[in-house]
N, C-alpha and C positions, 0 to 999 in steps of 0.2 A: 504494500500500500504506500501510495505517495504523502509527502507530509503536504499538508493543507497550504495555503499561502495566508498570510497575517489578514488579509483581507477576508476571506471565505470563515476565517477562524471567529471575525468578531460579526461577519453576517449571522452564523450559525449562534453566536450568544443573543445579538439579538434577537433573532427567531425563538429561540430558546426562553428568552425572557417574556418574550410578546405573549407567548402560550402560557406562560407561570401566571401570568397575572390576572389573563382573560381564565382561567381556572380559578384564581383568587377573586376576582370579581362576579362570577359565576354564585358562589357562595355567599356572597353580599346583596341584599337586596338594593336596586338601583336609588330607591325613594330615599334610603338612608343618605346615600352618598351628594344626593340633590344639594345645592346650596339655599337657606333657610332668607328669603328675599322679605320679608315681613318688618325684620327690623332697619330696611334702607324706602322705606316706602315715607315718603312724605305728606301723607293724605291729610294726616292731625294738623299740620302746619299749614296747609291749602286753607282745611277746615276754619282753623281761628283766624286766619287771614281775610277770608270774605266775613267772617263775623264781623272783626273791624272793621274792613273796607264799610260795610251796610252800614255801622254806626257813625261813619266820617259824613261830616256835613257839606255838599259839593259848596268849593270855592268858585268864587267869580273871576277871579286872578287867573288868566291865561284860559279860562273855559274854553273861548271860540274858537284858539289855537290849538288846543289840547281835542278838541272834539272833531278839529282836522284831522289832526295827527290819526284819531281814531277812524276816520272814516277811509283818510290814506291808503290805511296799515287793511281795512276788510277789501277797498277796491282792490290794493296787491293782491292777496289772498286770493279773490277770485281770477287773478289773472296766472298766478300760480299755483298748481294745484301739487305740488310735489313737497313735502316736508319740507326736505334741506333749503330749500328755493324761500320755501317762505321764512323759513327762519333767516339766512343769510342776505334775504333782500329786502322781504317787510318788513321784520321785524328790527333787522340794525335800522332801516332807513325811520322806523319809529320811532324807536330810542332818543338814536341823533335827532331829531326833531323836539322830543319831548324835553330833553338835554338845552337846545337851544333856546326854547321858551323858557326855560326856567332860570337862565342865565340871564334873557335878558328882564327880567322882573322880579327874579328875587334875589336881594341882594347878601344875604347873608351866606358865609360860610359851607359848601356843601359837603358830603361825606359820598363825590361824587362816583367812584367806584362801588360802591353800597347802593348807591340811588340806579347808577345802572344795572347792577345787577337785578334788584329787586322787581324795578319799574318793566323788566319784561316776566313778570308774573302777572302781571294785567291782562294782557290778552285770556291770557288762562284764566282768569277771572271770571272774562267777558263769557266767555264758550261755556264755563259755571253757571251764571245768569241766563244763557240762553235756553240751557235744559230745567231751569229754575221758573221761569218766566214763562214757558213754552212760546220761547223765537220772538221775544218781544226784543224787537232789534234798537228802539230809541231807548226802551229801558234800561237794556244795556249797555249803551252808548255810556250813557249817564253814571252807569254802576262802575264803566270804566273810567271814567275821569274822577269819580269817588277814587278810584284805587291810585290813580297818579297824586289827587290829592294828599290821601293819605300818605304815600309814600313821599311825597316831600316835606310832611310835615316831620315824618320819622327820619330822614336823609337829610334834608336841603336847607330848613327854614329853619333849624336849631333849638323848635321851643316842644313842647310835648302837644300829643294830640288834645287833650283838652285846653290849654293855651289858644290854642291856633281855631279850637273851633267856639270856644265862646268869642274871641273876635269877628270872626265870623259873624256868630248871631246879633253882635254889636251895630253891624256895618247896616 
């Protein structure tokens, strides 16, 4: 018999392993070995979020801009129908937008990486309210400029949500 060549030698190990372990997996039930997706689910944190949001009193401060921005971000939508598309094209060119408005009218301090991140939880807000509402689409316009509100008052404007919204009911 010829001796093997180092190559053939560790093909045959790993062959040799491949079968050890489909024999050790064999004995393991599959469900066990599943990874446990429960605790990376963010549903509770959506949850208290539209709580809030509902509770935030719409600002007048950049409304008509912001309700652009919102109607912008659905006409994309409709004109893209592919996930990645609308994330990468409605949803940045949202952002940036909502970003802009808020620079030029409010002047304090922002936490402006925080604010964008957040501020694209909105939309997902929106699509919340619409199975909420059953497809009331001005209501949810409105629900989402609640959430930009809210989110500036937490990110942008510096004071707490109750601050910002008894001024509000001042005005």
């Amino acid at each position: 018999m010829k001796p093997r060549k180092p190559r053939t030698r560790a093909l045959a190990a790993a062959l040799c392993l491949c079968l050890a372990l489909a024999g050790l997996a064999s004995l393991t039930p599959l469900a066990s070995l599943a990874k446990d997706l429960r605790g990376n689910s963010n549903i509770n944190l959506v949850r208290e979020l539209y709580r809030k949001v509902s509770e935030t009193i719409p600002s007048v401060v950049n409304a008509r801009g912001n309700e652009e921005a919102i109607r912008s971000r659905l006409k994309c939508y409709e004109d893209y129908h592919e996930y990645s598309q609308r994330i990468h094209i409605c949803n940045n060119a949202y952002t940036k937008k909502v970003v802009r408005l808020a620079r030029e009218s409010v002047r304090s301090r922002p936490s402006l990486g925080e604010f964008a991140a957040h501020v694209g939880m909105c939309p997902i807000l929106h699509n919340l309210c619409m199975g909420q509402t059953e497809n009331d689409k001005e209501r949810c316009i409105q629900f989402e400029r609640q959430c930009i509100d809210y989110t500036l008052d937490v990110f942008w404007r510096g004071a707490a949500q109750y601050t910002q919204q008894t001024y509000r009911l001042d005005q």
